[in-house]
C-alpha positions as CSV (number, residue, x, y, z in Angstrom):
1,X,27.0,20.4,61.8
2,X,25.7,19.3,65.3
3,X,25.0,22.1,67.2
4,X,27.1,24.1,69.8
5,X,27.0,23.5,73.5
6,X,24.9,26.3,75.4
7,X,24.8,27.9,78.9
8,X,22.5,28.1,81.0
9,X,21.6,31.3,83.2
10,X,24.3,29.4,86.2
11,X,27.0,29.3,83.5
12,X,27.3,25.6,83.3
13,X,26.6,23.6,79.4
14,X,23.9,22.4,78.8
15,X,22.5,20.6,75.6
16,X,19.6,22.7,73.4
17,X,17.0,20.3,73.5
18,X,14.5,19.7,70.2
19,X,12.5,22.4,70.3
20,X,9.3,22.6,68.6
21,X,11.2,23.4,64.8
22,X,13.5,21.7,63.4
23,X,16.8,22.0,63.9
24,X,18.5,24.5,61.5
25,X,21.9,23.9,60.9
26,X,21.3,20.7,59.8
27,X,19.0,21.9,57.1
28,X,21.7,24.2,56.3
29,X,24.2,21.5,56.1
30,X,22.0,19.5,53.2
31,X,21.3,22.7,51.5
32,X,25.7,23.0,51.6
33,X,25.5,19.7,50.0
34,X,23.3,20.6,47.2
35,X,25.7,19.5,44.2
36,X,26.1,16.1,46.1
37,X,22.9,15.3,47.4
38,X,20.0,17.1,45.3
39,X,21.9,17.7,41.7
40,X,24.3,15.6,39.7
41,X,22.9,15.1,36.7
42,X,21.3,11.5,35.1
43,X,21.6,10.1,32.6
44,X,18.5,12.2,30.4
45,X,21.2,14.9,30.8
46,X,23.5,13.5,28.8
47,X,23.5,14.9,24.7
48,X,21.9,12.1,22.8
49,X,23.4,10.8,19.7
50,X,22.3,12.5,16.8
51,X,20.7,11.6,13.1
52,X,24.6,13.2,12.1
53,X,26.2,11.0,14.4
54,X,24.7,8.1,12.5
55,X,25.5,8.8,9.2
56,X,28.9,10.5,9.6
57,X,30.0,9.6,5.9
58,X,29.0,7.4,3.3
59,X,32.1,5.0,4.4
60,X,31.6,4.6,8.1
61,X,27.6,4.8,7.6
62,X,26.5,1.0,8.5
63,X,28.9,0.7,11.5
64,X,27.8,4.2,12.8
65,X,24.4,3.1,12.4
66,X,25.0,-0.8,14.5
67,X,27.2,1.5,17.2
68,X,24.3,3.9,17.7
69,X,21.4,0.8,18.0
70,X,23.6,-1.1,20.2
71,X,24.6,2.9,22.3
72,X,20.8,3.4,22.5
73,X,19.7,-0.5,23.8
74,X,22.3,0.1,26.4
75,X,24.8,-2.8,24.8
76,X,28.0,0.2,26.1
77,X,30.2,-2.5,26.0
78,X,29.4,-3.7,22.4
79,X,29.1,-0.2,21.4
80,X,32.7,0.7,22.2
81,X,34.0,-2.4,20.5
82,X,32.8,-1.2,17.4
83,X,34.0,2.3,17.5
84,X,37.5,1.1,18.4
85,X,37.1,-0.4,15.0
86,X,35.9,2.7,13.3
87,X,38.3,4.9,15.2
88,X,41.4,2.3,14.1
89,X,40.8,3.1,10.7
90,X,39.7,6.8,10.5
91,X,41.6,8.3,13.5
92,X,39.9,11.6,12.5
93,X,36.4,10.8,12.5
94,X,35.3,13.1,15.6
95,X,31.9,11.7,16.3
96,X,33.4,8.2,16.2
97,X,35.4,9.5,19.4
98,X,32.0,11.3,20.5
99,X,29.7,8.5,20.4
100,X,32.6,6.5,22.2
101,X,32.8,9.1,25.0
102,X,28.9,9.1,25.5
103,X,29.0,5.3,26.0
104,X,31.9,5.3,28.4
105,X,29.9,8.0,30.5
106,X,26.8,5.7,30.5
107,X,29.5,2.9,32.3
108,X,30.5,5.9,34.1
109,X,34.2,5.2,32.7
110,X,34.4,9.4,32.9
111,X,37.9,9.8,32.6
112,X,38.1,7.9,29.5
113,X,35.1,9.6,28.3
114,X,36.6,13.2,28.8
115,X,40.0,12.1,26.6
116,X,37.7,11.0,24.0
117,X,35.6,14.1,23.8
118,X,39.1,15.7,23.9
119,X,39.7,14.1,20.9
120,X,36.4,14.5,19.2
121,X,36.7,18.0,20.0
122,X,40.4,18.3,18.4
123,X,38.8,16.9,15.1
124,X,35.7,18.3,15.1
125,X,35.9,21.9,17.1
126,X,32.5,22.9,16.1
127,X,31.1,19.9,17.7
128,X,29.0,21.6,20.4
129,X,27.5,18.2,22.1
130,X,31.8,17.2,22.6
131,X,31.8,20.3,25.0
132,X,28.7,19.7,26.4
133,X,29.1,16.2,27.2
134,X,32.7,16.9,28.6
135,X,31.4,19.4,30.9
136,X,29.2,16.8,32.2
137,X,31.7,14.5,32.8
138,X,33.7,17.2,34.8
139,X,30.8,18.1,36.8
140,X,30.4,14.3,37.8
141,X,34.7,14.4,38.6
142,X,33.3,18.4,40.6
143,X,35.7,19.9,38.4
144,X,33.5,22.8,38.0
145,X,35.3,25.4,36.6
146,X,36.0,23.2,34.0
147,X,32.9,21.9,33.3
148,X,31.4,25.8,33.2
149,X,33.9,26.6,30.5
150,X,32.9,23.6,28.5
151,X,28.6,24.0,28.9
152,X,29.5,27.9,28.1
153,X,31.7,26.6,25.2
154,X,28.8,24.2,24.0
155,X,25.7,27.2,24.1
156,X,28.6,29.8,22.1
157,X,28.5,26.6,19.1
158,X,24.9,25.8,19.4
159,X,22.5,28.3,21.8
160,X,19.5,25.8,21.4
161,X,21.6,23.3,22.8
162,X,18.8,23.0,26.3
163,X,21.3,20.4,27.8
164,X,24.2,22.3,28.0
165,X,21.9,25.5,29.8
166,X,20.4,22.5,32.3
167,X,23.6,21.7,32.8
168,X,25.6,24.4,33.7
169,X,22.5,25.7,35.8
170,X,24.1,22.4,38.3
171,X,27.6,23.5,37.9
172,X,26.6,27.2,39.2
173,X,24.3,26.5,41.7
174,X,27.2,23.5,43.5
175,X,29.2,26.9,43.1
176,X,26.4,28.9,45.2
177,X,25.5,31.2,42.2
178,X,22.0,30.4,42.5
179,X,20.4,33.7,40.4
180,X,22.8,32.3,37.4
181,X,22.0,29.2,38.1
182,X,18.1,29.6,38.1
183,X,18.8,31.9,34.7
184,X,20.5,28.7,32.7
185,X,17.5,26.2,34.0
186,X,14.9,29.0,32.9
187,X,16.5,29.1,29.4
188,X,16.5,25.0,29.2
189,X,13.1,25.2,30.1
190,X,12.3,27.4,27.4
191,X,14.2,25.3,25.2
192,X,13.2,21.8,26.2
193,X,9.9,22.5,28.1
194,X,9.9,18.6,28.9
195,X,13.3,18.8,30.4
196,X,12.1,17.5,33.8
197,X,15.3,17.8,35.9
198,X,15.4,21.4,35.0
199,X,12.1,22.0,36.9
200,X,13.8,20.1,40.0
201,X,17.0,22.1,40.0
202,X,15.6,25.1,39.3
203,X,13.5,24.5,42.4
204,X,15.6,23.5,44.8
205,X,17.8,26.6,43.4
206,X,15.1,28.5,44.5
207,X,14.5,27.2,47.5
208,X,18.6,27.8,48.3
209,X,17.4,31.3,47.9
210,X,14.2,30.8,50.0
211,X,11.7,31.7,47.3
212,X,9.0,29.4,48.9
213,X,6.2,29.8,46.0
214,X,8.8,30.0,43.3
215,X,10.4,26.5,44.8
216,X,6.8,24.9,45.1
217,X,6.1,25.7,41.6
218,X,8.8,23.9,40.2
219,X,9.3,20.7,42.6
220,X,5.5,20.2,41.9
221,X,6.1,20.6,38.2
222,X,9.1,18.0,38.9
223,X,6.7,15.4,40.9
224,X,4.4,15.9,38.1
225,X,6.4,15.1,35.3
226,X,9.2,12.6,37.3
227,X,7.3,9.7,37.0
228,X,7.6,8.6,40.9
229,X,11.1,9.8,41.1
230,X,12.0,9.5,44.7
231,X,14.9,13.1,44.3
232,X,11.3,14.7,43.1
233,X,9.2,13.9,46.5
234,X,12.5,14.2,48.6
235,X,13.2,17.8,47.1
236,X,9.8,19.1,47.3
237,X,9.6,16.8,51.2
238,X,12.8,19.2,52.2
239,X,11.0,22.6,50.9
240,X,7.5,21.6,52.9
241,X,10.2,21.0,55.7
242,X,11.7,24.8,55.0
243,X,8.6,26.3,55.1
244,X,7.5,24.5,58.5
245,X,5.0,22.4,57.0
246,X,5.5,18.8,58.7
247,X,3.0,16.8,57.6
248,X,2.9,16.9,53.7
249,X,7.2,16.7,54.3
250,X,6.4,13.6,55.8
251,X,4.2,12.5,52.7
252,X,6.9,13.2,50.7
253,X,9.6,11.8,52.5
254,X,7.8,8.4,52.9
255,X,7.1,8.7,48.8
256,X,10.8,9.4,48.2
257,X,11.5,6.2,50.5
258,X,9.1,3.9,48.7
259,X,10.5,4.7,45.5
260,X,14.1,4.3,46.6
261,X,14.2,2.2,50.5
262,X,18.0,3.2,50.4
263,X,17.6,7.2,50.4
264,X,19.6,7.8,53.9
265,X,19.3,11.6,54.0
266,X,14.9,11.0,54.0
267,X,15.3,9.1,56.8
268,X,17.0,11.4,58.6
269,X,14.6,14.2,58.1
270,X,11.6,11.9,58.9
271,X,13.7,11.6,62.0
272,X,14.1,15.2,62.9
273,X,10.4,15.8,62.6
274,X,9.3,12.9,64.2
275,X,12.5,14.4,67.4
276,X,10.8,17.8,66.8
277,X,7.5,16.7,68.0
278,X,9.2,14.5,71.1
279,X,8.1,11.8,69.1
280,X,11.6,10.2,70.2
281,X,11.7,6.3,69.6
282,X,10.2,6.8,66.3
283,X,12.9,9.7,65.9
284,X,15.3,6.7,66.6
285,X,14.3,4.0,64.3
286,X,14.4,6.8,61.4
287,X,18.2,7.9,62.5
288,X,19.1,4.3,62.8
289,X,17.3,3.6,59.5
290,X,19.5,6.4,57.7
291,X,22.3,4.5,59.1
292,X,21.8,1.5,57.8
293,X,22.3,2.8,54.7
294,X,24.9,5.7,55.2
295,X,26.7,4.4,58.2
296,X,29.2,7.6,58.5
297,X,26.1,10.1,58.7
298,X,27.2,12.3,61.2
299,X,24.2,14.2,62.2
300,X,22.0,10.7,62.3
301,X,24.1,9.8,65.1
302,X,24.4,12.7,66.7
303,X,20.6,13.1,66.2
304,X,20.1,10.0,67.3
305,X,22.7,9.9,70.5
306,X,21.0,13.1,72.0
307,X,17.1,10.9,71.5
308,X,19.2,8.4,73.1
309,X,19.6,10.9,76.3
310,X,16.8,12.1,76.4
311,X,14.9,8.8,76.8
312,X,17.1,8.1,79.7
313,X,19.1,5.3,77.5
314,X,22.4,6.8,78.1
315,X,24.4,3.8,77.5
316,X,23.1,4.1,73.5
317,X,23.6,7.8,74.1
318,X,27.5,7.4,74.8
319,X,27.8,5.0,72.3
320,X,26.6,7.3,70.0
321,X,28.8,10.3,70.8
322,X,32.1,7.8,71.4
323,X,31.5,6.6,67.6
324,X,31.7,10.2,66.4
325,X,34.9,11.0,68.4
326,X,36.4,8.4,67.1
327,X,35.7,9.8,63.5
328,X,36.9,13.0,64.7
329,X,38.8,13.8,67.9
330,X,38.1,17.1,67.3
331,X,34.5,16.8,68.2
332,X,33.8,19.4,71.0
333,X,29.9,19.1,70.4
334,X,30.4,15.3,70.9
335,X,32.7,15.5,73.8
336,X,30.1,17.6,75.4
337,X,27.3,15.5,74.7
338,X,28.9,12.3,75.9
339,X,29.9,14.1,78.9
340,X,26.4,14.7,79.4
341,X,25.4,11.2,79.5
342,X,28.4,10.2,81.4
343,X,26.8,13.0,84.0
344,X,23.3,11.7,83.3
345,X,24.0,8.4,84.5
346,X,26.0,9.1,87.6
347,X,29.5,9.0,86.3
348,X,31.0,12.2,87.7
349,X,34.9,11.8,86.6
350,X,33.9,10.7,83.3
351,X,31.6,13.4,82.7
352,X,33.8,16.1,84.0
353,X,37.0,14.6,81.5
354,X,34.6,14.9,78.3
355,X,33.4,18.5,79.4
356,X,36.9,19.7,80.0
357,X,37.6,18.3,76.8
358,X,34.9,20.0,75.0
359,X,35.7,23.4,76.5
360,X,39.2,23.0,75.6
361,X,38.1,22.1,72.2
362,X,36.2,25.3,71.9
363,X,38.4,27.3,72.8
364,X,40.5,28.9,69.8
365,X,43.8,28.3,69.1
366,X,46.3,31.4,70.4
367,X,43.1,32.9,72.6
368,X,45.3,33.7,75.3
369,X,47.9,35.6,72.7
């Protein structure tokens, strides 16, 4: 969240200026993010058909076998037609409802996909890759609970099962349960040692924890291994950031932006860095970058409003801080801030509104009780 208004030694606000770190609470509010912005699973973390799926009886084998080409070429659509078929005429075959499920997930259909691993899992209850799959699908919905009970369903059927730990290592560490968390990726690891986005979660688990080396380990195992991925260089771009190292974050960050131009939250951390060093118009260009792409990023304006001020452009500045009161009214940080420019600029009755407003803001509600 933006940060609080201080006071100086005569008692009157002031704004904390970017001091020679970053500023902390928004690091904190990524890291509070970290099952939004850092871990919902992909699609390698969805159970694969298997050689059983194809060939589920001697009946159903050729259409199993067309379903499963056309599931794995990424025809979904053509997939699902032929299922309906196969489903139509043996409403008890379970994988037939499985393999269905799995290709509504891939069209991201996930509410169709959990009623048909429902159903798989009423015909088949020993079908461990049902539970797993539907426990992704609830994690994607943040129906955690849920999805915990169906990953630890999933690893009770089939303990080998390296998905199902991967995944339930995301739905504990969105939950904060980062030691758990960093236990399941460990056993998927063990289990699938090419699992790669179990080496990126574990890490930035880790890093949640602030175990530095650990976190470095992993990230750079996840670089190694990703291909280019641009959640691999951002991850291991926010742990060089943790750990005050600058420059190779900003290696990182720029990787993570080649790879995918769109990545709002990079931006903004180039920004920070770039504000921390009172490098301030380039600490602009990054905030307004970020919200191009994310346009209701609250700390990039804010971030960007107070590089406004302090570059003596206070009519950017106030349009800044009036765009986040009108997202929330409740703003005292941005009353405060705008009152500052208002002040900066000469306006005297404007600035003194907004800082009355931000100290009644501030102050709780039945204080005076």
């Amino acid at each position: 969240m933006p940060r609080h208004p201080q006071r100086d030694a005569t008692g009157e606000l002031r704004i904390k200026r970017a001091a020679a770190e970053l500023d902390v609470s928004a690091i904190d509010s990524l890291m509070a993010a970290f099952a939004e912005s850092t871990s919902l699973p992909s699609e390698e973390d969805i159970a694969a058909p298997t050689p059983s799926d194809e060939s589920p009886s001697d009946t159903l084998n050729v259409p199993f076998r067309v379903a499963v080409r056309l599931l794995k070429s990424g025809a979904y659509e053509e997939c699902i037609a032929i299922l309906d078929g196969v489903i139509a005429a043996t409403p008890d075959a379970g994988r037939g409802y499985h393999l269905r499920g799995v290709a509504h997930m891939r069209l991201k259909q996930y509410q169709l996909a959990i009623s048909d691993f429902t159903a798989a899992i009423e015909c088949e209850p020993q079908l461990a890759a049902a539970y797993s799959n539907r426990g992704y699908a609830y994690l994607t919905r943040d129906q955690l609970d849920l999805a915990i009970q169906d990953f630890t369903h999933a690893i009770a059927l089939n303990p080998e099962l390296a998905l199902a730990h991967a995944n339930l290592g995301i739905a504990l560490a969105s939950q904060g349960r980062y030691d758990d968390a960093i236990g399941s990726f460990s056993e998927a690891i063990r289990l699938d040692p090419n699992l790669r986005n179990a080496y990126q979660n574990r890490g930035v688990a880790q890093l949640a924890r602030g175990e530095y080396e650990e976190a470095r380990r992993d990230l750079d195992e996840a670089v190694s291994r990703g291909s280019g991925s641009s959640t691999a260089f951002y991850n291991r771009g926010f742990l060089f950031i943790a750990s005050g190292d600058f420059e190779r974050a900003l290696q990182d960050l720029s990787n993570a932006i080649r790879v995918q131009p769109e990545l709002a939250d990079a931006y903004f951390l180039r920004g920070d860095i770039f504000r921390a060093r009172q490098q301030l118009k380039r600490a602009i260009a990054e905030y307004t970058s970020s919200l191009e792409y994310r346009e209701l990023f609250t700390l990039a304006r804010f971030h960007r409003g107070e590089s406004f001020l302090e570059i003596g452009d206070h009519q950017s500045a106030i349009d800044d801080f009036t765009a986040l009161i009108e997202e929330n009214a409740h703003s005292s940080q941005a009353f405060f801030s705008r009152g500052a420019a208002y002040a900066a600029r000469g306006d005297v009755v404007l600035a003194k509104r907004d800082y009355e407003e931000a100290l009644r803001l501030d102050v709780p509600e039945h204080a005076d009780d």
